[in-house]
CHARMM internal coordinates of N, CA and C (Angstrom, degrees):
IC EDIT
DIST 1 N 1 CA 1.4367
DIST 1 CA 1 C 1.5258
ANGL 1 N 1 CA 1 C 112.39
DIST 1 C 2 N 1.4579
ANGL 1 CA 1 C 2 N 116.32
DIHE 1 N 1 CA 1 C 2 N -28.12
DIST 2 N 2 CA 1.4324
ANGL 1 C 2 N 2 CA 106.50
DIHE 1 CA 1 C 2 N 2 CA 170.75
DIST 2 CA 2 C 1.3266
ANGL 2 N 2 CA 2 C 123.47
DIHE 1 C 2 N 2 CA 2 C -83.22
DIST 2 C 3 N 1.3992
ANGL 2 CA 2 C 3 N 106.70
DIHE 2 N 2 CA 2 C 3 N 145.78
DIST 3 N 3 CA 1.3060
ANGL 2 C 3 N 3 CA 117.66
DIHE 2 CA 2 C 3 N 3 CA -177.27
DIST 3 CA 3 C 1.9815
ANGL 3 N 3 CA 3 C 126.28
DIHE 2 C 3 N 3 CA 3 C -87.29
DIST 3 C 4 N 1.6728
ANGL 3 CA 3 C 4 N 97.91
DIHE 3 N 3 CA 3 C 4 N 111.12
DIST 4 N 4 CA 1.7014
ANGL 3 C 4 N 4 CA 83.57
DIHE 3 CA 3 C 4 N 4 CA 175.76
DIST 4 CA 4 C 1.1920
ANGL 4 N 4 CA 4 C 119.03
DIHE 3 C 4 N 4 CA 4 C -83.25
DIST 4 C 5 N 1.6293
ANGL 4 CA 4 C 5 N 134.42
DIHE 4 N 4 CA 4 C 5 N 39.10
DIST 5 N 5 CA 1.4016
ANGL 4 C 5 N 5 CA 116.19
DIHE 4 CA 4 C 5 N 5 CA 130.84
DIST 5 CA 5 C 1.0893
ANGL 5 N 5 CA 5 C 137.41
DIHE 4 C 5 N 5 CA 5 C 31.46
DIST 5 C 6 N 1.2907
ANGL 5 CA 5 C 6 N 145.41
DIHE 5 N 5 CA 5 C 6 N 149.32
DIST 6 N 6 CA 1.6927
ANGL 5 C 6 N 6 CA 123.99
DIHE 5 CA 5 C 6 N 6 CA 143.90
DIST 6 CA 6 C 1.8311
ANGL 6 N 6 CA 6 C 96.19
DIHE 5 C 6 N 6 CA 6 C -105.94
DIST 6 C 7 N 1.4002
ANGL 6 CA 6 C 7 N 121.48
DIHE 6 N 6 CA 6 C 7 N -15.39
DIST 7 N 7 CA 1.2992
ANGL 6 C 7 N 7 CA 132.24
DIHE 6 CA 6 C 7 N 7 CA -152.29
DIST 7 CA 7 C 1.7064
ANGL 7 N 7 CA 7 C 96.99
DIHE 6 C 7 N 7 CA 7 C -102.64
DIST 7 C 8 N 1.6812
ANGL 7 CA 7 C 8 N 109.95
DIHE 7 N 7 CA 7 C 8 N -33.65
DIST 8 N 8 CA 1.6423
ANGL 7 C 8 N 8 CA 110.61
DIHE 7 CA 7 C 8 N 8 CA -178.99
DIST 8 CA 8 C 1.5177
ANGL 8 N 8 CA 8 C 115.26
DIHE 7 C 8 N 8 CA 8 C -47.63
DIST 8 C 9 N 1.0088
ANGL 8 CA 8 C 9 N 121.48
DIHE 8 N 8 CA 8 C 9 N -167.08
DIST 9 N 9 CA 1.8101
ANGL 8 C 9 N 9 CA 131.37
DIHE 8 CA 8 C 9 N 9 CA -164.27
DIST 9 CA 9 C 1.2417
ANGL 9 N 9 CA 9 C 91.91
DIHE 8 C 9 N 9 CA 9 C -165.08
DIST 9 C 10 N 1.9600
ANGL 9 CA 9 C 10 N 119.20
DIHE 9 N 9 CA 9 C 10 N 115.44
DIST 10 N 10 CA 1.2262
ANGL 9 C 10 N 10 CA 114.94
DIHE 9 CA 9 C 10 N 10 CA 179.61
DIST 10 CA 10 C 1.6363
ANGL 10 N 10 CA 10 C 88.65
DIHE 9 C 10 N 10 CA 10 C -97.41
DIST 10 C 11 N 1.6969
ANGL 10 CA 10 C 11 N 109.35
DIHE 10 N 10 CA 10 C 11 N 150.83
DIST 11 N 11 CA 1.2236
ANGL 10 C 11 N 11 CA 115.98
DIHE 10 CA 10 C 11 N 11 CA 154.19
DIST 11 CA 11 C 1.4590
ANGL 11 N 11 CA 11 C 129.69
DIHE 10 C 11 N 11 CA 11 C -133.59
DIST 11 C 12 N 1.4269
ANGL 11 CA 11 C 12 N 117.43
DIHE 11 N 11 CA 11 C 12 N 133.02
DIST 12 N 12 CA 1.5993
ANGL 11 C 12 N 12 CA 101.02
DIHE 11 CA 11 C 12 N 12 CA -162.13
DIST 12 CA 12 C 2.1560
ANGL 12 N 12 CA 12 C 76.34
DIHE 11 C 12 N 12 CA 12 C -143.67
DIST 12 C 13 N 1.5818
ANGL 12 CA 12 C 13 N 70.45
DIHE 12 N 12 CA 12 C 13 N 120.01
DIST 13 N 13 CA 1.8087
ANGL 12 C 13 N 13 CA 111.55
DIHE 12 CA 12 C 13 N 13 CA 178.45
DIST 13 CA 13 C 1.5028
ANGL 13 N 13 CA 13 C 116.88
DIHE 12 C 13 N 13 CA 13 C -63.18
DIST 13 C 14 N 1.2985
ANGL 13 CA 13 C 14 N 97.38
DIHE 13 N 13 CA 13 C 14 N -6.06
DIST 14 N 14 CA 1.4820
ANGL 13 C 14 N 14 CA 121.92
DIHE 13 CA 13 C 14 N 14 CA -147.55
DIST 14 CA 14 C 1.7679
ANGL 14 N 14 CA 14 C 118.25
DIHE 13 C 14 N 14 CA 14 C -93.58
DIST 14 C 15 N 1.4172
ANGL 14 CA 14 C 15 N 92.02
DIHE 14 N 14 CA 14 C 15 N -25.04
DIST 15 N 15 CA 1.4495
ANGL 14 C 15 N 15 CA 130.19
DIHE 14 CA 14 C 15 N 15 CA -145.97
DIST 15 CA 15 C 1.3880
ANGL 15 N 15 CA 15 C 121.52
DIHE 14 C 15 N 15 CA 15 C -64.53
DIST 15 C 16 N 1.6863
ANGL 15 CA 15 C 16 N 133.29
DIHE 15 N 15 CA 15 C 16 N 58.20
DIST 16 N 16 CA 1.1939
ANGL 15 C 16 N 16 CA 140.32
DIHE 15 CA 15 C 16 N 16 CA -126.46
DIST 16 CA 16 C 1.5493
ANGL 16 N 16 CA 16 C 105.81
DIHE 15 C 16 N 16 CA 16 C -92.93
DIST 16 C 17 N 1.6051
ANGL 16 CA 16 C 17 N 109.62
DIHE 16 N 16 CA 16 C 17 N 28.31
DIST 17 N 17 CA 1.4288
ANGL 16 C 17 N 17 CA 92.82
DIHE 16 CA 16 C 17 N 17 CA 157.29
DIST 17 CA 17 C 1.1723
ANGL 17 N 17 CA 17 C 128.56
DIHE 16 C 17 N 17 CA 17 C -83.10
DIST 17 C 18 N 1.5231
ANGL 17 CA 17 C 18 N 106.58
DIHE 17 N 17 CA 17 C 18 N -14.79
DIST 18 N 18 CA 1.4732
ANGL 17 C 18 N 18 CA 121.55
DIHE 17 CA 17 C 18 N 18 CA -138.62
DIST 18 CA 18 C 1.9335
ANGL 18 N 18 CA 18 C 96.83
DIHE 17 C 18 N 18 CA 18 C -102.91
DIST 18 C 19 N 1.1373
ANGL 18 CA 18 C 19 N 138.45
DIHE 18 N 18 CA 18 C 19 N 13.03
DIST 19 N 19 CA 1.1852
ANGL 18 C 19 N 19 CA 153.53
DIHE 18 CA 18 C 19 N 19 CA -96.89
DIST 19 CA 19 C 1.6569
ANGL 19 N 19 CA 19 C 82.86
DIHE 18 C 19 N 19 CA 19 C -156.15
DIST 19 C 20 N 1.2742
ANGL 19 CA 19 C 20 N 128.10
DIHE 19 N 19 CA 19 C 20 N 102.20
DIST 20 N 20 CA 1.6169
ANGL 19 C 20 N 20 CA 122.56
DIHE 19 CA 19 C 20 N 20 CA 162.79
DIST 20 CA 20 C 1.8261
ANGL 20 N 20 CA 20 C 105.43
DIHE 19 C 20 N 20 CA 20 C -128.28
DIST 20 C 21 N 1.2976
ANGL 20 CA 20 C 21 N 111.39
DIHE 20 N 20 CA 20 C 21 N 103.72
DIST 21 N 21 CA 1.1686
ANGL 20 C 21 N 21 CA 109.15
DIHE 20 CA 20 C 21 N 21 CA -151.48
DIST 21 CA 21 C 1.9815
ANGL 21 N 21 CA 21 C 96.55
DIHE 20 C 21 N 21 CA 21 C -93.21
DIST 21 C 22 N 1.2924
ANGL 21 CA 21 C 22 N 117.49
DIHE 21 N 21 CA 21 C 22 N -32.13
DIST 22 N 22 CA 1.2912
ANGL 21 C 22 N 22 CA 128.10
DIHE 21 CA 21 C 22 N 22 CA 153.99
DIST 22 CA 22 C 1.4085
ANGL 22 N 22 CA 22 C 123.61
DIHE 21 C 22 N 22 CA 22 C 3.97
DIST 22 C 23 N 1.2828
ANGL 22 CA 22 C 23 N 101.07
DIHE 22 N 22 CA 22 C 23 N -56.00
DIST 23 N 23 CA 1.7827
ANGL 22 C 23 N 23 CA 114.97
DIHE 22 CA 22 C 23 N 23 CA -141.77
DIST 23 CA 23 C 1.8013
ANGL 23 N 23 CA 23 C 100.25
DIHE 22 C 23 N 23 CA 23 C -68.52
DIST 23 C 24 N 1.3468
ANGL 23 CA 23 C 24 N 138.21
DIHE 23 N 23 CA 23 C 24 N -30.45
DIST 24 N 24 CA 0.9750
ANGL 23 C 24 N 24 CA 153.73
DIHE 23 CA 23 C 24 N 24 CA -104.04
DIST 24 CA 24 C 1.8920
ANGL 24 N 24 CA 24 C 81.96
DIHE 23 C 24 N 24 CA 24 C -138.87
DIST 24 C 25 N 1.3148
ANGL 24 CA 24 C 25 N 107.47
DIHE 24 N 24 CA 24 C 25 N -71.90
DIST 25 N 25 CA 1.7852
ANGL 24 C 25 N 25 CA 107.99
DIHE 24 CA 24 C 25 N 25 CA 144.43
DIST 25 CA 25 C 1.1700
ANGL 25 N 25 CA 25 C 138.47
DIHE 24 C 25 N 25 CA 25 C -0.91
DIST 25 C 26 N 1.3050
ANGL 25 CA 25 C 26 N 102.31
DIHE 25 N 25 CA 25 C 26 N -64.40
DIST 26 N 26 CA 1.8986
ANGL 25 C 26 N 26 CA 100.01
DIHE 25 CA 25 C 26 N 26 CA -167.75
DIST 26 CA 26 C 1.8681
ANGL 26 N 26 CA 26 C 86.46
DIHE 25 C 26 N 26 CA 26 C -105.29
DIST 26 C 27 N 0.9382
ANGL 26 CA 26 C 27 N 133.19
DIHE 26 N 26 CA 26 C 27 N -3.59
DIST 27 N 27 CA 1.4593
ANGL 26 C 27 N 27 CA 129.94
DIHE 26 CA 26 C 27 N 27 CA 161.43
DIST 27 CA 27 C 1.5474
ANGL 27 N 27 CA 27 C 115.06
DIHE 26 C 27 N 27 CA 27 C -41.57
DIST 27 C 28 N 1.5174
ANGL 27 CA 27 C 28 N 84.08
DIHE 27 N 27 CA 27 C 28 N -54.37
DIST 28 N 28 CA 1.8979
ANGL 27 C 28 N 28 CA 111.96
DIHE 27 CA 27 C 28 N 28 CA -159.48
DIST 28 CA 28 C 1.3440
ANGL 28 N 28 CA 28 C 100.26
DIHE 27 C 28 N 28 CA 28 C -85.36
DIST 28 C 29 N 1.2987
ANGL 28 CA 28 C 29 N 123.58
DIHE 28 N 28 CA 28 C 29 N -44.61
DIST 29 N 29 CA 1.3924
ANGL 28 C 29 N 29 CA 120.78
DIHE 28 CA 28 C 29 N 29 CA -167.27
DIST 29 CA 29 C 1.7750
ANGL 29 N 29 CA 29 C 96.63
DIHE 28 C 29 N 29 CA 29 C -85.92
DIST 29 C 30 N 0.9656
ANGL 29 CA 29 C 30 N 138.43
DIHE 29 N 29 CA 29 C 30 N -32.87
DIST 30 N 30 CA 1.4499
ANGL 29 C 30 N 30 CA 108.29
DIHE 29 CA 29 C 30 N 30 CA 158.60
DIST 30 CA 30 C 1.7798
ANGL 30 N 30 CA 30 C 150.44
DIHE 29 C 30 N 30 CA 30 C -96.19
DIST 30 C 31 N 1.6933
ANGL 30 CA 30 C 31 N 91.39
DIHE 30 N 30 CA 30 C 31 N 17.11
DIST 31 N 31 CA 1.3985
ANGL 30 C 31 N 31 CA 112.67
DIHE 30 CA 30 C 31 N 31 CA 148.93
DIST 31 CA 31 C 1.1594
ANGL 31 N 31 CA 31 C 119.29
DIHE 30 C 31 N 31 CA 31 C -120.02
DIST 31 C 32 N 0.9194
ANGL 31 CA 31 C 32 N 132.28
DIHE 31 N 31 CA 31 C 32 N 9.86
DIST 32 N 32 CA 1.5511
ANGL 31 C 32 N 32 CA 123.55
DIHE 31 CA 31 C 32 N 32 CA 158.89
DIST 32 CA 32 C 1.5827
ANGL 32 N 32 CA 32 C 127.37
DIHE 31 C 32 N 32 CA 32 C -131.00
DIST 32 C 33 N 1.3321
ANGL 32 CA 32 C 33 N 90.00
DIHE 32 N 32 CA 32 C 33 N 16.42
DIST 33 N 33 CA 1.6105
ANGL 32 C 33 N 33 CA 77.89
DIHE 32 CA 32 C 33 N 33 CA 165.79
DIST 33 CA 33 C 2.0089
ANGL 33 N 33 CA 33 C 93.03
DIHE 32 C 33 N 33 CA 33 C -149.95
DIST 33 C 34 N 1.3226
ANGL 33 CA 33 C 34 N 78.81
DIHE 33 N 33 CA 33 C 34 N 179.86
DIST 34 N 34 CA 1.9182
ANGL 33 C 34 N 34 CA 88.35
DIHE 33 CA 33 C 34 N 34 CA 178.75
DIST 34 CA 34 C 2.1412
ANGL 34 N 34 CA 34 C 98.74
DIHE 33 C 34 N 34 CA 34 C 73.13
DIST 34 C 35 N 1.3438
ANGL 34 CA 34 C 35 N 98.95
DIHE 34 N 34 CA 34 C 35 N -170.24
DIST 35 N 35 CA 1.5432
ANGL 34 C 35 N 35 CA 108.85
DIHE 34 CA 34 C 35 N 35 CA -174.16
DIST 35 CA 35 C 1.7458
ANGL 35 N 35 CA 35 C 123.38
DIHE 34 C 35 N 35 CA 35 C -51.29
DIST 35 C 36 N 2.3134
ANGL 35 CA 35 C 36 N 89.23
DIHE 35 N 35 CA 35 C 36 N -37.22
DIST 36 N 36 CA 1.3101
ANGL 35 C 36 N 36 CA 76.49
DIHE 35 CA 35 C 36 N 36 CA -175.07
DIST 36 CA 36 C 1.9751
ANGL 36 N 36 CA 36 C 114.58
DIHE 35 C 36 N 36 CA 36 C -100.10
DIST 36 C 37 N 1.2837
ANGL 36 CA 36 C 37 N 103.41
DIHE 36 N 36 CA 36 C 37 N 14.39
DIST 37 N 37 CA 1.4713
ANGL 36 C 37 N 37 CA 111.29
DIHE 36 CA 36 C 37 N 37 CA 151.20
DIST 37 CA 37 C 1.5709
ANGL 37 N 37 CA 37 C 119.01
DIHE 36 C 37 N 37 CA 37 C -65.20
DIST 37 C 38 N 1.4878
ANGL 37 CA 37 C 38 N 118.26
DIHE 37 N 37 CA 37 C 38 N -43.82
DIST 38 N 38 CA 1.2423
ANGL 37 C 38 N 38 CA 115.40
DIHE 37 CA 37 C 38 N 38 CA 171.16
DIST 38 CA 38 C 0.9821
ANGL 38 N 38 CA 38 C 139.69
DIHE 37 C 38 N 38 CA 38 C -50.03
DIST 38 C 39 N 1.3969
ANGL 38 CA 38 C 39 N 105.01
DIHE 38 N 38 CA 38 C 39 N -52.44
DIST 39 N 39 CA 1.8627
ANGL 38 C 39 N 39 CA 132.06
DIHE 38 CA 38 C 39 N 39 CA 141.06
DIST 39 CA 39 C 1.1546
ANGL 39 N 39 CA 39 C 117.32
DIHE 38 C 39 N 39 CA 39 C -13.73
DIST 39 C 40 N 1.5029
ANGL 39 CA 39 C 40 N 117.99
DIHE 39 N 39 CA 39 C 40 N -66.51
DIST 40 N 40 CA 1.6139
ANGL 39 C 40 N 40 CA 134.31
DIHE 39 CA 39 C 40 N 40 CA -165.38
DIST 40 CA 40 C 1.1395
ANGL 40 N 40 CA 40 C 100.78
DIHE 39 C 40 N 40 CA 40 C -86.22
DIST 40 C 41 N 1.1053
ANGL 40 CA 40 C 41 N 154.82
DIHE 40 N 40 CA 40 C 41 N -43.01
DIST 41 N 41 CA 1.6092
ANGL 40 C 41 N 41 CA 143.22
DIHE 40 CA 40 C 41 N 41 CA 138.51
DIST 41 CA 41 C 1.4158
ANGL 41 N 41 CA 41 C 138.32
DIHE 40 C 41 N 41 CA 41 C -13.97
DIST 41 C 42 N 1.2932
ANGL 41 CA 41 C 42 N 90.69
DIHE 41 N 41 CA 41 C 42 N -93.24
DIST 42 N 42 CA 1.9720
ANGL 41 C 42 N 42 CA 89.61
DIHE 41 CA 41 C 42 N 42 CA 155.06
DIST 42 CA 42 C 1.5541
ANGL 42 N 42 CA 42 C 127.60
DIHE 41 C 42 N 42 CA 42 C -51.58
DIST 42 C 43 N 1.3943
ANGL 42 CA 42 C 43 N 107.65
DIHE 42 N 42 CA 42 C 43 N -13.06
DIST 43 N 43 CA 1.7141
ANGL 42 C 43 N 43 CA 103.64
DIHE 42 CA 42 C 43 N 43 CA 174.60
DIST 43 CA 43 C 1.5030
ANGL 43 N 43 CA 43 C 92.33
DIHE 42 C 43 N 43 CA 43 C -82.51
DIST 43 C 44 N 1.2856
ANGL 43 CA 43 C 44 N 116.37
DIHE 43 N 43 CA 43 C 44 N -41.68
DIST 44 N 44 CA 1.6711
ANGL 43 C 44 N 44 CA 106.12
DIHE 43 CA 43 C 44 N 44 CA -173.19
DIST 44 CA 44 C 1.4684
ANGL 44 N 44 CA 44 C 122.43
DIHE 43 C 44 N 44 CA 44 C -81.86
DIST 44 C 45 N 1.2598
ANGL 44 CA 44 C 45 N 93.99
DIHE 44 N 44 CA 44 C 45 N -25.53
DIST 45 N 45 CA 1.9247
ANGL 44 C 45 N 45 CA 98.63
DIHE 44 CA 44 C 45 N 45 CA 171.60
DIST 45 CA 45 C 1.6289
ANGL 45 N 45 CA 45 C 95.81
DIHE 44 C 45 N 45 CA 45 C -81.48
DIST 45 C 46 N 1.1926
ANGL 45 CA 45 C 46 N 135.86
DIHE 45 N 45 CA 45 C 46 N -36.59
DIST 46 N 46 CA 1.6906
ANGL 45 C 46 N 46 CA 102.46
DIHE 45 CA 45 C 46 N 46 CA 164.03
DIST 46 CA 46 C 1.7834
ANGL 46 N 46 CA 46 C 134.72
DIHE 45 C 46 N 46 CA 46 C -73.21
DIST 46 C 47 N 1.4819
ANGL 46 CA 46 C 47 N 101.12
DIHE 46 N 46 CA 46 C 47 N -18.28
DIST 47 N 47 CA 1.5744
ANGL 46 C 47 N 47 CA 102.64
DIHE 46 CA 46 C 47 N 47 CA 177.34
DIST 47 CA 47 C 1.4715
ANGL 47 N 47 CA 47 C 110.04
DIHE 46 C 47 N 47 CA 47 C -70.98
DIST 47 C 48 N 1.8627
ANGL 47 CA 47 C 48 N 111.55
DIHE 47 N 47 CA 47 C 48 N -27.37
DIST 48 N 48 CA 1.8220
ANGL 47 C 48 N 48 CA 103.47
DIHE 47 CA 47 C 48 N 48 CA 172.89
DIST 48 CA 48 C 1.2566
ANGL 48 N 48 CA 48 C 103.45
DIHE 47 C 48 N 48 CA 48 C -78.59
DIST 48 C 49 N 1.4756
ANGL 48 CA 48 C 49 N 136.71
DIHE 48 N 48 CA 48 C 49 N -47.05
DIST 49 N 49 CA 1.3290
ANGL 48 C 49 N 49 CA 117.93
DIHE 48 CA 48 C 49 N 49 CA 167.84
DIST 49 CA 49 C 1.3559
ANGL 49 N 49 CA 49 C 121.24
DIHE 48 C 49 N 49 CA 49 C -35.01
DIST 49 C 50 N 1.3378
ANGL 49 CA 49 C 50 N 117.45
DIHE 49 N 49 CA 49 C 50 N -56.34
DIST 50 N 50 CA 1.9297
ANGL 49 C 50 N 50 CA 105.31
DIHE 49 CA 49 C 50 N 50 CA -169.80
DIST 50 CA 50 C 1.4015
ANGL 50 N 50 CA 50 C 82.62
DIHE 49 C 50 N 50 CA 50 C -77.62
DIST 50 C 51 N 1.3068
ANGL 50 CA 50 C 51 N 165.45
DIHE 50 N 50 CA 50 C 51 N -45.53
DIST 51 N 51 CA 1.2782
ANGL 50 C 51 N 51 CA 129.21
DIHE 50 CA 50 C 51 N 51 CA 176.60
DIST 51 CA 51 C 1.2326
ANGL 51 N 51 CA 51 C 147.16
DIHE 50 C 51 N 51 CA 51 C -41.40
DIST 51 C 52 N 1.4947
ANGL 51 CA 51 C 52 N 98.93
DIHE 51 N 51 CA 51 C 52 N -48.23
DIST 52 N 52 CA 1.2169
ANGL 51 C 52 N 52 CA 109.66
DIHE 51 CA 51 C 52 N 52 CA 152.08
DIST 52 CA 52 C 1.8997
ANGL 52 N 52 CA 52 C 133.67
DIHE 51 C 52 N 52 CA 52 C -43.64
DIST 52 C 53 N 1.2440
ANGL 52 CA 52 C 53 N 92.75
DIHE 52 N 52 CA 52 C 53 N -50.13
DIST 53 N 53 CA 1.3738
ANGL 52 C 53 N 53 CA 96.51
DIHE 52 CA 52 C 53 N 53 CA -172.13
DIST 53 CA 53 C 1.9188
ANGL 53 N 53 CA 53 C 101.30
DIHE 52 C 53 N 53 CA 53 C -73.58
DIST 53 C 54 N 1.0308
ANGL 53 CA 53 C 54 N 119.22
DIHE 53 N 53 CA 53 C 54 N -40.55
DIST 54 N 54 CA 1.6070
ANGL 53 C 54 N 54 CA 127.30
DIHE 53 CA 53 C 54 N 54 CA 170.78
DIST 54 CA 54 C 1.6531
ANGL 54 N 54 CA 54 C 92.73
DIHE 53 C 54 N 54 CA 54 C -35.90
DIST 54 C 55 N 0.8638
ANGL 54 CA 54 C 55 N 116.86
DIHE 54 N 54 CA 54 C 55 N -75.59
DIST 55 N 55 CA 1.5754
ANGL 54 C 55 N 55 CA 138.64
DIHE 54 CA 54 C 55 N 55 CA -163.39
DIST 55 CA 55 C 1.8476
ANGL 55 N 55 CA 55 C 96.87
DIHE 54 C 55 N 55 CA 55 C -43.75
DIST 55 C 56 N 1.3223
ANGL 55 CA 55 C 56 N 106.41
DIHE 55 N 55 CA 55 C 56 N -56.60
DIST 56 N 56 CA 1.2907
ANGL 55 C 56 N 56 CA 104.38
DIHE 55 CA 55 C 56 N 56 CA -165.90
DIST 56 CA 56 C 2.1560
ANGL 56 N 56 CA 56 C 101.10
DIHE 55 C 56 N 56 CA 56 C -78.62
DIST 56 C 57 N 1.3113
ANGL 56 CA 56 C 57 N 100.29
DIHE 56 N 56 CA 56 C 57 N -24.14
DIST 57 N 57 CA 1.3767
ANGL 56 C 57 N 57 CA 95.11
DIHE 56 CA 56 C 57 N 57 CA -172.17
DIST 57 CA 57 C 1.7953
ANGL 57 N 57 CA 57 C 98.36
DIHE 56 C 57 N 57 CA 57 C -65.60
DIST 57 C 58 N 1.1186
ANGL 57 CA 57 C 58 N 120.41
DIHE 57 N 57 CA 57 C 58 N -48.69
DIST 58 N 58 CA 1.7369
ANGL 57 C 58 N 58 CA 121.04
DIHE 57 CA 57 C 58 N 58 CA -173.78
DIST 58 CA 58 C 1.5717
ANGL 58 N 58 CA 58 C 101.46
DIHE 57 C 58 N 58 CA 58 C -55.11
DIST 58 C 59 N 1.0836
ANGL 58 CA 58 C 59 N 97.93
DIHE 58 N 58 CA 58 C 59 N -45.22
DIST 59 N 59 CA 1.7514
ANGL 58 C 59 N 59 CA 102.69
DIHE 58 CA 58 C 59 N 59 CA -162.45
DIST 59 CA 59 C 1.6849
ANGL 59 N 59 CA 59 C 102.44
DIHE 58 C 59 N 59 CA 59 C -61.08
DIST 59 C 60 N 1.1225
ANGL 59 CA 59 C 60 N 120.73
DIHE 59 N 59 CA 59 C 60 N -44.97
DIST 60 N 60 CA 1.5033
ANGL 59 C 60 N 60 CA 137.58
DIHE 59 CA 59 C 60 N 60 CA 171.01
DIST 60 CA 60 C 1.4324
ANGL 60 N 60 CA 60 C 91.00
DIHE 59 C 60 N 60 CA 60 C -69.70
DIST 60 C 61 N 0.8893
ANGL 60 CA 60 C 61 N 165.09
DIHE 60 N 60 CA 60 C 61 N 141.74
DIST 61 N 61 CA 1.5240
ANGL 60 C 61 N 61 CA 170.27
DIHE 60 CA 60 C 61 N 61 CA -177.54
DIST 61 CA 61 C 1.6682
ANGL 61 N 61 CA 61 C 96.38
DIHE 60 C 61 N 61 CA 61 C 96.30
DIST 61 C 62 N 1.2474
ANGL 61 CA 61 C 62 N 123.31
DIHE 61 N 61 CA 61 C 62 N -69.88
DIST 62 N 62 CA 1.4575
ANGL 61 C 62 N 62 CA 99.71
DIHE 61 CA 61 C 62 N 62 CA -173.69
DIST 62 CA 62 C 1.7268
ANGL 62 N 62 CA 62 C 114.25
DIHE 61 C 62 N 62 CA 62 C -78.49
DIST 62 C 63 N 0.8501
ANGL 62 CA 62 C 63 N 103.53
DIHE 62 N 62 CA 62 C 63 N 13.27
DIST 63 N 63 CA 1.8632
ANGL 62 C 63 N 63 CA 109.59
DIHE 62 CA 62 C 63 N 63 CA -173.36
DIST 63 CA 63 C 1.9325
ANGL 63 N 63 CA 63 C 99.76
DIHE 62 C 63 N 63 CA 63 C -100.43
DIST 63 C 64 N 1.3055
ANGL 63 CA 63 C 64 N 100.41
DIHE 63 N 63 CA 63 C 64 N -33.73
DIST 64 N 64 CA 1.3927
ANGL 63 C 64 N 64 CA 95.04
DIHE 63 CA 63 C 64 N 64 CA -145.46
DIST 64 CA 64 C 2.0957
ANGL 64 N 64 CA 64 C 93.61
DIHE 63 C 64 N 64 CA 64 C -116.69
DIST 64 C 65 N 1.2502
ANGL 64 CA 64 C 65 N 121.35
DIHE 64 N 64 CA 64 C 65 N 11.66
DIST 65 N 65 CA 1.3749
ANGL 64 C 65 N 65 CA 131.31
DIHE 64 CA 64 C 65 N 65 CA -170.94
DIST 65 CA 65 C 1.4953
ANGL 65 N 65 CA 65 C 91.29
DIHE 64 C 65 N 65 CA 65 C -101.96
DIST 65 C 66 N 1.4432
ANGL 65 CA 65 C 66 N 118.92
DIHE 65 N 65 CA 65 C 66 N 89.06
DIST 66 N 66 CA 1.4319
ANGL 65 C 66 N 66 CA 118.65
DIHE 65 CA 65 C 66 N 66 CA 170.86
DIST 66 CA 66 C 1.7994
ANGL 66 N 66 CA 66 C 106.33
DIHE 65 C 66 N 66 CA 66 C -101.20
END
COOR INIT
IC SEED 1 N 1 CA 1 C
IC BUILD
């Protein structure tokens, strides 16, 4: 099925040099873990808290404004 060409373009999908599986790694391991994982946590477990509570403060205001 392959073509010897001189003009064809072989491509093989396959090709595991090209493959740096790493990168994705030191992403994760220096926001999510160690001090400044802690950081990035509690900043995000407090922005759903005040969301939350935003959410419930409107909802209580238009529920409860008779």
């Amino acid at each position: 099925m392959e073509s010897n060409n001189p003009g064809s373009v072989h491509y093989n999908r396959w090709n595991e040099d090209n493959i740096n599986i790493d990168v994705e790694g030191s992403i994760y391991n220096r926001t999510c873990t160690g001090t400044v994982g802690i950081v990035v946590k509690s900043a995000g477990a407090l922005c759903a808290l005040v969301g939350i509570y935003l959410i419930g403060y409107v909802t209580g205001y238009y529920v409860h404004r008779c």
